[in-house]
C-alpha positions as CSV (number, residue, x, y, z in Angstrom):
1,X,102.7,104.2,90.6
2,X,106.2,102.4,90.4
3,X,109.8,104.3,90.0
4,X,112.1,104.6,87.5
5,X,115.9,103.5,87.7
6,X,118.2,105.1,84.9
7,X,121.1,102.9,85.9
8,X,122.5,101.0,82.8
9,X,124.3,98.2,85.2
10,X,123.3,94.5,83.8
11,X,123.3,93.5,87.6
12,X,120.3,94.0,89.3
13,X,119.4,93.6,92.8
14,X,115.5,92.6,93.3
15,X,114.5,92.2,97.1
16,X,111.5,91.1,98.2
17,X,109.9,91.1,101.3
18,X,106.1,89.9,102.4
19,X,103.9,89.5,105.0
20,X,100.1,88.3,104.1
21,X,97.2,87.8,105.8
22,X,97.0,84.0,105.7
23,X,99.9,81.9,104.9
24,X,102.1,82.5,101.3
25,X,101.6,79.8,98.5
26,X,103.4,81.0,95.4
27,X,105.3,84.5,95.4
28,X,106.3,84.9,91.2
29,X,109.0,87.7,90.2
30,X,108.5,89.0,86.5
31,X,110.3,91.1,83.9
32,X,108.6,92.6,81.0
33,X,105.8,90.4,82.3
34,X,107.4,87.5,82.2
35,X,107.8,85.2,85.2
36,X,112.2,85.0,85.8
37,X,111.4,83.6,89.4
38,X,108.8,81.1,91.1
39,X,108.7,79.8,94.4
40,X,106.1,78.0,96.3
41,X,106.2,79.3,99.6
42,X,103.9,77.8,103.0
43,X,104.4,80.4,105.5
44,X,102.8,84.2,106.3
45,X,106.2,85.9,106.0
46,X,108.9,85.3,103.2
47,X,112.0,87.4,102.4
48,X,113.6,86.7,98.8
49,X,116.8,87.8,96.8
50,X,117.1,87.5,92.9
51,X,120.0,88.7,91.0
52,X,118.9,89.3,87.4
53,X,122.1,89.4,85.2
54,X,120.4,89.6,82.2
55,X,122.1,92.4,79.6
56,X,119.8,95.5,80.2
57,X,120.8,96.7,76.8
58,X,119.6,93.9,75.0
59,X,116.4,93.8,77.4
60,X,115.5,97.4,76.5
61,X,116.5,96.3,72.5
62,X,113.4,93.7,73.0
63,X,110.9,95.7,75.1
64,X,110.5,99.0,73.5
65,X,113.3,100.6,75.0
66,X,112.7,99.4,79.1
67,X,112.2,96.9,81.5
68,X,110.0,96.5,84.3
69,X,109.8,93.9,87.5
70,X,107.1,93.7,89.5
71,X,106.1,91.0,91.8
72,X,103.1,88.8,92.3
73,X,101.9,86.7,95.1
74,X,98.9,84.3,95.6
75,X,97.7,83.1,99.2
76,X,96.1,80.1,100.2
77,X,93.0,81.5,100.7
78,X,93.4,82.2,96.9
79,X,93.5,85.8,97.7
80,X,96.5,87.7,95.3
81,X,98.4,91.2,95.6
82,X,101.0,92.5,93.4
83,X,103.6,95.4,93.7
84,X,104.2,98.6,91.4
85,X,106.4,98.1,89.0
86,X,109.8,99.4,88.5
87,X,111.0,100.5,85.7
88,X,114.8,100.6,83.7
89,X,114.8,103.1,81.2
């Protein structure tokens, strides 16, 4: 699961949008499984924009030669989902 973007821009665009079942208390962006983004959120819907201008070169250089982003959210109910990852090669 996940895609693949070949692109070797240092400007990426990550977009988020989520709708859970209960209301939204944290919604975490990561790289390379690393949280870059945290937000504590108190609603069932959120919409989020991140602009990672980290250099891709020197992210692939660190990681094997990719990147990955993937996002992770946690409900108050305590119940958690998590998207596919995408990937930078």
């Amino acid at each position: 699961m996940g895609s693949t973007d070949n692109e070797l821009s240092d400007k990426r665009l990550i977009e988020v949008f989520a709708l859970g079942e209960v209301p939204i208390e944290q919604i975490e962006i990561l790289r390379n499984n690393k949280v870059i983004y945290k937000k504590e959120i108190s609603s069932l819907c959120t919409q989020i924009q991140l602009e990672d201008l980290a250099c891709i070169n020197t992210l692939r250089e660190e990681n094997n030669n990719s990147t990955y982003y993937y996002v992770r959210i946690k409900q108050f109910d305590d119940g958690r989902c998590w998207s596919s990852p995408i990937w930078f090669n």
